[in-house]
N, C-alpha and C positions, 0 to 999 in steps of 0.2 A: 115154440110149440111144445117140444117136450123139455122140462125144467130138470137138472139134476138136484137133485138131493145130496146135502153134506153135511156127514155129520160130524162133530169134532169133538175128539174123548176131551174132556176137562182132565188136566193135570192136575193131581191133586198132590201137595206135598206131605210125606208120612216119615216116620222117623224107621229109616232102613234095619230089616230082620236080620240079612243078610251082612251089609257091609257096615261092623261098628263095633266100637271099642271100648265106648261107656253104654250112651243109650241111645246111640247110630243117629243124630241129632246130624252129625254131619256129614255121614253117609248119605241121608235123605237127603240134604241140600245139594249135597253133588248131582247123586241121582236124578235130582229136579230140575237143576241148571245143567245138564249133563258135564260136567267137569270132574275131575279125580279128589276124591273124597280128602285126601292130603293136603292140597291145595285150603280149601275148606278151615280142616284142622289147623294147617298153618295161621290163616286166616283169624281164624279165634286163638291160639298163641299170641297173636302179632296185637291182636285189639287190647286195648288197655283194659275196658271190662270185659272182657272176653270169657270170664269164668260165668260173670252175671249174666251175661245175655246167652251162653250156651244151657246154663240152668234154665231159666224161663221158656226157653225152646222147649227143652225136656220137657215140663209141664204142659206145653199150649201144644206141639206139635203128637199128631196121635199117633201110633204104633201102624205100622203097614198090614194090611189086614192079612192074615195066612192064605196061602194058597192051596186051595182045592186040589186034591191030588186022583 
């Protein structure tokens, strides 16, 4: 009889304001997967093109929008 309604924020992945060191590329991806943004970094360290595919990020991945204060 009576239906709940659910609604579910879409996760969107943005390149973190807050947590980053070049252009927070892996910030956002922690933030996304929730995991420690180190981890991450590690992670592109450890990849053989890890420079190449964290530039291309950079590019595709968009900036996290500001927050309204």
């Amino acid at each position: 009889m009576f239906k709940k309604k659910i609604i579910h924020m879409a996760k969107k992945l943005y390149r973190s304001r807050t947590n980053r060191i070049l252009g927070g590329v892996c910030g956002g991806i922690g933030e996304y997967f929730n995991v420690d943004a180190n981890i991450v970094r590690l992670l592109f360290l450890i990849s053989g093109a890890g420079l190449m595919i964290y530039l291309i990020a950079w590019i595709l991945i968009p900036e996290e929008p500001a927050k309204k204060k």
